[in-house]
C-alpha positions as CSV (number, residue, x, y, z in Angstrom):
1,X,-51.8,76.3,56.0
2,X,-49.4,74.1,57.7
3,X,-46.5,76.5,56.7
4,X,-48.6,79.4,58.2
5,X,-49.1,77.8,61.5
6,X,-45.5,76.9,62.0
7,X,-44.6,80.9,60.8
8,X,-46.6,81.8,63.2
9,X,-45.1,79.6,66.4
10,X,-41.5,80.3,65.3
11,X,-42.2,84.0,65.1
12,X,-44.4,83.3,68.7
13,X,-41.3,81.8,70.1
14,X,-38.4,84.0,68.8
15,X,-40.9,87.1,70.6
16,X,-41.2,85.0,73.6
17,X,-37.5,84.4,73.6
18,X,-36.7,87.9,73.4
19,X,-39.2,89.1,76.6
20,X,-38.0,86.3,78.9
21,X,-34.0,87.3,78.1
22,X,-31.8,87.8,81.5
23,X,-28.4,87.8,81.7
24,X,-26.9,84.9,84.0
25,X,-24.0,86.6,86.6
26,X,-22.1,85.0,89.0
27,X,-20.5,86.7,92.0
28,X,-17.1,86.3,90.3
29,X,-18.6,87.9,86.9
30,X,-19.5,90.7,89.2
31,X,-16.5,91.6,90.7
32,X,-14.6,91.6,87.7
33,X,-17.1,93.9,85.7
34,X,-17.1,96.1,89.0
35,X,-13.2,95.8,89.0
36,X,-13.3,96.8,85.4
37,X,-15.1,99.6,86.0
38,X,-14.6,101.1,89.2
39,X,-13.1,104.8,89.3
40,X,-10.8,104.4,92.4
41,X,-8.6,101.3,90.7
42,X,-8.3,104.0,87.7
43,X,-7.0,106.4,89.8
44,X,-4.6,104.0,91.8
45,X,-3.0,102.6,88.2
46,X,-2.3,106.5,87.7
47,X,-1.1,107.5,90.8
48,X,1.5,104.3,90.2
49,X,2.4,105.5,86.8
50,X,3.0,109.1,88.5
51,X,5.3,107.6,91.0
52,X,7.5,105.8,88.3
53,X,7.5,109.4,86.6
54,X,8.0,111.0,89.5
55,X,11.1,108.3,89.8
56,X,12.6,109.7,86.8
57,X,12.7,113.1,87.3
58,X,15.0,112.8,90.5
59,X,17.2,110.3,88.7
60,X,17.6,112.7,86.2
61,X,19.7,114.3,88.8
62,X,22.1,111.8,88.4
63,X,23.2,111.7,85.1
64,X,25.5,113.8,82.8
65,X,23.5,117.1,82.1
66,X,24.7,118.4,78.4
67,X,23.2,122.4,77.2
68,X,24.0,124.1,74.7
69,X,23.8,128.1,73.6
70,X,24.1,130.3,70.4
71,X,23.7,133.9,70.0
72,X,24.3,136.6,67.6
73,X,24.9,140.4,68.5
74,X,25.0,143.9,66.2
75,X,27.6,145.7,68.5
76,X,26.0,149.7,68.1
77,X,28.2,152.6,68.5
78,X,26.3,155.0,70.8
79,X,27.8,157.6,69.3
80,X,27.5,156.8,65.7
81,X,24.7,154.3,65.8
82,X,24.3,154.7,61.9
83,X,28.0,154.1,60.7
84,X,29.3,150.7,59.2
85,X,33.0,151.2,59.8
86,X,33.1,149.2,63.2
87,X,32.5,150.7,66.8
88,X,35.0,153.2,68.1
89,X,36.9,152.4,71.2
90,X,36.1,154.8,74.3
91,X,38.6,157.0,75.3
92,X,39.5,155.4,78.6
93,X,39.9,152.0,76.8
94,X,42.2,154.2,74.2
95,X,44.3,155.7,76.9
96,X,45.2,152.4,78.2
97,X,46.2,150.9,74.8
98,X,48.3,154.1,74.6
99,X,50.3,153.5,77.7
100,X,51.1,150.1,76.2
101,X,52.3,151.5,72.9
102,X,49.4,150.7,70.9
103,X,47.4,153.0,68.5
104,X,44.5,153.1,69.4
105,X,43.5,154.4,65.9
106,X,44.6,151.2,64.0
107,X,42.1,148.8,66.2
108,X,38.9,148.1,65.0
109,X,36.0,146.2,66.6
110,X,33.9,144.4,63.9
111,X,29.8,145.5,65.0
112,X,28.6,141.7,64.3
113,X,29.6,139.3,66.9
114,X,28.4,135.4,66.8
115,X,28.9,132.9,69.9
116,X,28.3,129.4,70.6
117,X,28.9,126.9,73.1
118,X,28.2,123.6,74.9
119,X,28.7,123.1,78.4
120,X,28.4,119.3,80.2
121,X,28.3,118.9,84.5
122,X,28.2,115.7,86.1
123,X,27.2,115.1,89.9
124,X,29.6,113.0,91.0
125,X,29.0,113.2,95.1
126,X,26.1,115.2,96.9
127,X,26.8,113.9,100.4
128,X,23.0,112.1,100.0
129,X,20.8,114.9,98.5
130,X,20.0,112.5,95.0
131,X,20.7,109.5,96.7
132,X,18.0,110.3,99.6
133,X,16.1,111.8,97.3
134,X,15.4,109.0,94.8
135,X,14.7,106.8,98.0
136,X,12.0,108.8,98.8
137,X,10.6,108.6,95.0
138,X,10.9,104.6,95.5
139,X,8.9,104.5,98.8
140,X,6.5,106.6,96.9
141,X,6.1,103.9,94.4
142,X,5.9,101.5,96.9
143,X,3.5,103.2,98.2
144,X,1.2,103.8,95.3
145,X,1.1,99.8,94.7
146,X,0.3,99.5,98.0
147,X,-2.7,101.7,97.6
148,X,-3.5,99.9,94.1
149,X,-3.7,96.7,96.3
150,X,-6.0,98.6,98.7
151,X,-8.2,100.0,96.7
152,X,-8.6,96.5,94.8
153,X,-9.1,95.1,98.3
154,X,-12.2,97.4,99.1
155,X,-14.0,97.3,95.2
156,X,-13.7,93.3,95.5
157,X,-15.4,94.0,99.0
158,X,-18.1,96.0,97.6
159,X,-18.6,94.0,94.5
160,X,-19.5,90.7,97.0
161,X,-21.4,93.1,99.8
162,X,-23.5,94.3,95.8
163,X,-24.2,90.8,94.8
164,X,-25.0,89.2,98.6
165,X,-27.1,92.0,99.0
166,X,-29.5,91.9,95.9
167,X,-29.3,87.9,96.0
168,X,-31.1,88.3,99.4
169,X,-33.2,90.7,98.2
170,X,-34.1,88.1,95.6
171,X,-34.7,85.1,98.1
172,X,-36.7,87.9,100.3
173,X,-39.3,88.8,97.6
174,X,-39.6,84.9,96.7
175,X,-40.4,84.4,101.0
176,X,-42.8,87.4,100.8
177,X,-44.5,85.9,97.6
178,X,-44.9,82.3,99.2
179,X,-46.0,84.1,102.6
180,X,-48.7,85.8,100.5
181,X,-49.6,82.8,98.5
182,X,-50.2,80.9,101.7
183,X,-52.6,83.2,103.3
184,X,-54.3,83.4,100.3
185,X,-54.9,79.7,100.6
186,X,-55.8,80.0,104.2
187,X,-58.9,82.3,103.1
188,X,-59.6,79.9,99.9
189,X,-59.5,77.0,102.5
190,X,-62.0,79.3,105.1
191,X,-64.2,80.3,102.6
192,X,-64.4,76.7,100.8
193,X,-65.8,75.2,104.4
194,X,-68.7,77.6,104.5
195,X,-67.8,78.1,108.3
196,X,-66.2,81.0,107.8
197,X,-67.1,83.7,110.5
198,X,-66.9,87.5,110.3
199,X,-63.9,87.6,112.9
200,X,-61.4,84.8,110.9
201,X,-62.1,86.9,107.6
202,X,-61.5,90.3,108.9
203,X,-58.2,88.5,110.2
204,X,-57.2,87.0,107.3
205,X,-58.0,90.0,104.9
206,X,-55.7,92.1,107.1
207,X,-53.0,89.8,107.1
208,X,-53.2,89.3,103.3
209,X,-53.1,93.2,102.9
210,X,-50.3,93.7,105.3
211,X,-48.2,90.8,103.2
212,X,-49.4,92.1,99.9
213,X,-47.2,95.6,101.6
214,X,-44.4,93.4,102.8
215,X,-44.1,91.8,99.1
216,X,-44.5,95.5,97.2
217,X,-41.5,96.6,99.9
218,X,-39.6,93.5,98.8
219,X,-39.9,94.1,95.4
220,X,-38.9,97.6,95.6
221,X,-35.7,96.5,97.5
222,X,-35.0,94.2,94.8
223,X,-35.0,96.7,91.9
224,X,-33.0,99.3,93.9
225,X,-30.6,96.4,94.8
226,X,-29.9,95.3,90.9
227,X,-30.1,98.8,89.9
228,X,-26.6,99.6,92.5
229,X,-25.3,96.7,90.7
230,X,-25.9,97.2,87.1
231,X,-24.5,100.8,87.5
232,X,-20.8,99.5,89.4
233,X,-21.1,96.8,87.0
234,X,-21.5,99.1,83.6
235,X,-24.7,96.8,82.8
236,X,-27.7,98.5,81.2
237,X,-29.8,99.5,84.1
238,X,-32.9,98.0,81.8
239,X,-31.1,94.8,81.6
240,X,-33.2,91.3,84.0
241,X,-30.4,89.8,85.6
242,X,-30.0,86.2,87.2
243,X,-27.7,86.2,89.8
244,X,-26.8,82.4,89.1
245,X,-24.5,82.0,93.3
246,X,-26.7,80.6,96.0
247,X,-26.2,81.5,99.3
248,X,-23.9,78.2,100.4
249,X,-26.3,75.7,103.1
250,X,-23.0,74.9,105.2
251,X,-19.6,76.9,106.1
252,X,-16.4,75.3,106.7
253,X,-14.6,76.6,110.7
254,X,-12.3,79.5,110.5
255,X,-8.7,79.2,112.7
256,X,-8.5,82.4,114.9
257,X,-4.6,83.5,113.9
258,X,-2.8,86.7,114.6
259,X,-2.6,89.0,112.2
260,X,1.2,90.2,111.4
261,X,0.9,92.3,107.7
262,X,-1.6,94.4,105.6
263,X,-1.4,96.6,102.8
264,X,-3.0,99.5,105.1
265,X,0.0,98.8,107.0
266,X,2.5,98.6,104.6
267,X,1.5,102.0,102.6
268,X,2.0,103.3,106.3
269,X,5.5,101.9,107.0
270,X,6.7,103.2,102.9
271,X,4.6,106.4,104.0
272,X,7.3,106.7,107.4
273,X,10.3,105.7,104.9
274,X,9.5,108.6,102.2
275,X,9.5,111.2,104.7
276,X,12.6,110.0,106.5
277,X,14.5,110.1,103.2
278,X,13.0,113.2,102.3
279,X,14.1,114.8,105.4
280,X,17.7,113.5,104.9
281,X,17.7,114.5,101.1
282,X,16.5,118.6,102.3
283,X,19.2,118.4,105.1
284,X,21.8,117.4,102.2
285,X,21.2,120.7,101.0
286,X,23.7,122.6,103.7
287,X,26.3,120.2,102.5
288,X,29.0,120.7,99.3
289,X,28.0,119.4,95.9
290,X,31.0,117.7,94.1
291,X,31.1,117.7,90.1
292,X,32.6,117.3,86.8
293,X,32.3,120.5,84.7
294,X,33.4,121.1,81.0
295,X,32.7,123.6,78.2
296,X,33.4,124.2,74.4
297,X,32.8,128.0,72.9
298,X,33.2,129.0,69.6
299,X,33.6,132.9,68.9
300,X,33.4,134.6,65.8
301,X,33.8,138.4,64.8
302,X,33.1,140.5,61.6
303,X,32.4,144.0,60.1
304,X,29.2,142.2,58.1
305,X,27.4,139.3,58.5
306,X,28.0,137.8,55.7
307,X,32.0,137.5,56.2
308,X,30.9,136.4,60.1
309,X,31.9,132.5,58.9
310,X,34.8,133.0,56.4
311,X,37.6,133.3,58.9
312,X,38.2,130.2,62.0
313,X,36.7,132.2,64.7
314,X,38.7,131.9,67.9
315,X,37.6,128.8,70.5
316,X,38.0,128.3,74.0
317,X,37.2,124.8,76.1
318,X,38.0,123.7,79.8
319,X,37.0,121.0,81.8
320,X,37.5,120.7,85.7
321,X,35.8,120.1,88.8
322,X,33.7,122.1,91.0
323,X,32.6,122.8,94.3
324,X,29.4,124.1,95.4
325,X,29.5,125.1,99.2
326,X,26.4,126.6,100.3
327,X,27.9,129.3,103.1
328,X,24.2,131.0,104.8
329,X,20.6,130.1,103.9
330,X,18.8,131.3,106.8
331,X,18.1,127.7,108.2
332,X,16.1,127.1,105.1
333,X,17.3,123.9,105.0
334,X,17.1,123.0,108.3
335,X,13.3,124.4,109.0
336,X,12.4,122.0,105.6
337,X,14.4,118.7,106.9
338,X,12.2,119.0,110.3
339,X,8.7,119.3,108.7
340,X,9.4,116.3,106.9
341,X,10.6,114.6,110.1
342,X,7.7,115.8,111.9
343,X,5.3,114.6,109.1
344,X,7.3,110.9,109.6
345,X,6.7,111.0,113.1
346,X,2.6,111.9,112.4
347,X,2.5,108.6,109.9
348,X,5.1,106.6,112.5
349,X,1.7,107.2,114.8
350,X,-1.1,106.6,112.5
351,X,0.5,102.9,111.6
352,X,0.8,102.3,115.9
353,X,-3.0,103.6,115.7
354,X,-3.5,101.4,112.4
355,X,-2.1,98.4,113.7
356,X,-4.2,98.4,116.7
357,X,-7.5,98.8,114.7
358,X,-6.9,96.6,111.7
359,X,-5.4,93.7,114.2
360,X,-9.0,94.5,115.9
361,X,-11.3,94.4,113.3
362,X,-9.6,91.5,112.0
363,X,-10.0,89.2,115.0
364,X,-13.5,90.1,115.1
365,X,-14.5,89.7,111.4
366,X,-13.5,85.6,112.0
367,X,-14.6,85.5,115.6
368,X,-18.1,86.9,113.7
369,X,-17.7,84.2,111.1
370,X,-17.4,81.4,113.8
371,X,-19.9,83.2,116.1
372,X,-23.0,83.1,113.7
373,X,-21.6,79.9,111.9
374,X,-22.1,78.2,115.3
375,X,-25.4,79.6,115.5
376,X,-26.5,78.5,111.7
377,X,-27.6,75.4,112.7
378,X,-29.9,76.1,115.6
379,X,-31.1,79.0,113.5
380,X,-31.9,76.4,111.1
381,X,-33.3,73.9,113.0
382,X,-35.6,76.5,114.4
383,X,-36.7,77.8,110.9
384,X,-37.6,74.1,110.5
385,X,-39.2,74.0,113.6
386,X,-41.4,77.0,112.6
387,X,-42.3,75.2,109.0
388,X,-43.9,72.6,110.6
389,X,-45.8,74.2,113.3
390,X,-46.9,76.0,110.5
391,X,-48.1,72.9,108.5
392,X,-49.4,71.8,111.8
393,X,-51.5,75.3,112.2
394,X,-52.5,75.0,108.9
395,X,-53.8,71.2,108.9
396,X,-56.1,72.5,112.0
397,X,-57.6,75.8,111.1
398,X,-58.6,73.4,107.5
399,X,-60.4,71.2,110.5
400,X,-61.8,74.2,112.3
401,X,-59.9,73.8,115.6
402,X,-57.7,77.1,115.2
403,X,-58.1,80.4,115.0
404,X,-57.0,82.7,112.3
405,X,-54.6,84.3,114.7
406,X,-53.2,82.1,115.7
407,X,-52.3,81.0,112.1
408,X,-51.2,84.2,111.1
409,X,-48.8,84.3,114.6
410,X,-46.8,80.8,112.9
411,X,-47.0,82.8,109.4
412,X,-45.3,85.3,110.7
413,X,-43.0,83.9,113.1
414,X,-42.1,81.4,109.9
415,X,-41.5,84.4,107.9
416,X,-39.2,86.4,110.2
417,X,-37.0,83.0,110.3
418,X,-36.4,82.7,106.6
419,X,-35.7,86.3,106.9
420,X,-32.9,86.2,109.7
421,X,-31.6,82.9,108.6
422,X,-31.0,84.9,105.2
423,X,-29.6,87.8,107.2
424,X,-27.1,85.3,108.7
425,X,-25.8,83.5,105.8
426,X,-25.4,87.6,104.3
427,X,-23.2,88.7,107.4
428,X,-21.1,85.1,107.3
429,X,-20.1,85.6,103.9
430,X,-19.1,89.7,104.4
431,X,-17.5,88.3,107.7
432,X,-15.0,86.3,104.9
433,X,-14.6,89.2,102.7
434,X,-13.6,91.0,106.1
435,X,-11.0,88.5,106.7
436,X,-9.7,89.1,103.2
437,X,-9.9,92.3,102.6
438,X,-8.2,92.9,106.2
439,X,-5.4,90.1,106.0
440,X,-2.1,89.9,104.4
């Protein structure tokens, strides 16, 4: 029997264990499963791996560029496309073999006619068209980081403004559940004294049907608060979480200091520098291209196919330099080099714009930090304030020498405290991710 019992309380326990699971998540936990699995850090790291390609390809310009060709031909004589005894030579081509004593008669052309060769070039100057060119690729790269560091910048940001959020949703529902505990004690308290009048209860019931609202709001905030997170955090939308950060009870002062870098700004700047160097590169285009050329070719000639191998063929080879001047292209060139000026000079004025904004929005986000940090302490003191004119409202409507309304008035007043002093420690902590997400 004893054995049963305890089968039973283990089996009790182990179902018991497996309602009341919740996973435990800390604010850094958060960010890093949000990291993890945010779309826009995926797309950065590809954009920076199609930079480095991009890198590549344009220094491919640069090195020694080797091709090679084979081809086999069946010469046909037009005018006997079925014979086998070699192609004829055309009369004009005859007439001039005659003038240099030569029988035409006795020259045959073999109909099967193999060629191969390799040829190698090598840019050795371009008057900056690579050189400008790879530049560009390498601000481009630069730029792509950049963006990487950005878009880190502004999931960490949403992954804190996530887990501040529902964590105040959480300490909201636990204020709206006290609120309505404590005017359900006010009516217990009313209706225990047998003094109660028609007036205080109507009071009271209203006030515990609007809280009753206020906590079924709450709640619902909650839900839809853990849901957002579970989805950016890739956790099952079914699972309880315990968010295991507290909103902190003091804040340390933040020094006001100028700000002098940011990534926004620096994607800007390496934006500026890629169009610059691709405007130089497209204006190298109207210059000469210097390089080292060579070639190897292998001929070979023969009445069949099979004999096209069995004599050395005849081979040619040369190597030299060469000089590409390009003579008219319509301003092609020219017309390219200035959009990508122009489009320098439109970034060259979005990082002026930029630098103005972010410098802005910097200063503010500590001046907003120290502003309601300042103010955390009155706010406080009043919310304290409020708690004991509420124990103090409470002790004399138990004695009969208050009203219901007025009771209800401290309740709510009480209530709206907890709430703004929640509301305050939410915006000083997003006022520090500001500051970070903005600063160097």
């Amino acid at each position: 029997m004893r054995k049963y019992k305890l089968a039973v309380f283990l089996a009790c326990a182990c179902m018991g264990t497996n309602v009341a699971y919740s996973m435990d998540l800390s604010l850094n936990d958060a960010v890093e499963k949000i990291i993890d699995e945010s779309n826009d850090i995926k797309k950065a790291e590809a954009n920076v791996k199609m930079a480095h390609a991009q890198l590549d390809a344009v220094n491919a310009n640069r090195w020694v560029n080797i091709s090679a060709n084979a081809s086999y031909m069946n010469m046909v004589d037009v005018a006997r496309p079925t014979s086998r005894d070699g192609i004829e030579l055309p009369p004009e081509l005859g007439g001039i073999l005659q003038s240099f004593g030569q029988d035409p008669t006795q020259i045959v052309i073999p109909d099967n006619l193999f060629m191969a060769g390799v040829s190698i070039s090598q840019p050795i100057y371009t008057f900056g068209k690579i050189g400008n060119a790879v530049d560009s690729v390498h601000s481009a790269i630069k730029m792509s980081e950049t963006g990487k560091e950005i878009a880190m910048r502004d999931v960490v940001y949403s992954a804190a403004d996530l887990y501040w959020t529902a964590k105040m949703t959480d300490e909201i529902v636990k204020l709206a559940e006290q609120d309505l505990k404590n005017a359900k004690t006010s009516k217990t308290k009313l209706t225990a004294t047998g003094r109660a009048n028609r007036s205080n209860l109507v009071k009271i019931e209203t006030d515990i049907a609007s809280k009753e609202i206020n906590l079924s709001d709450a709640e619902f905030n909650r839900d839809t608060a853990h849901r957002m997170l579970k989805i950016f955090a890739g956790i099952d939308v079914n699972e309880e979480l315990v968010l295991t950060d507290n909103f902190p009870s003091e804040f340390e002062p933040m020094d006001e200091k100028q700000l002098t870098s940011s990534p926004q700004w620096r994607a800007l700047q390496e934006q500026v520098n890629m169009y610059e160097s691709q405007a130089s590169s497209k204006r190298a285009n109207g210059y000469p291209t210097l390089a080292a050329v060579g070639s190897y070719n292998y001929t070979s000639m023969a009445g069949d196919v099979g004999h096209l191998f069995d004599k050395s063929g005849s081979q040619s080879a040369y190597w030299g330099l060469s000089l590409q001047v390009p003579i008219f292209t319509g301003g092609l060139d020219r017309a390219n080099a200035t959009v990508d000026a122009m489009n320098a000079e439109a970034a060259r004025q979005d990082l002026d714009k930029a630098k103005k904004l972010t410098t802005e929005q910097y200063t503010n986000a500590i001046r907003q930090y120290n502003h309601l940090r300042d103010n955390l302490a009155n706010m406080q003191n009043a919310r304290d304030l409020a708690a004991k004119a509420y124990e103090f409202s409470q002790q004399r409507f138990g004695a009969g020498q208050t009203s219901a309304v007025e009771l209800s008035e401290v309740a709510s007043g009480l209530y709206q405290l907890d709430i703004a002093l929640l509301n305050a420690k939410y915006k000083i902590l997003m006022s520090v991710e500001s500051v970070k997400k903005l600063g160097e």
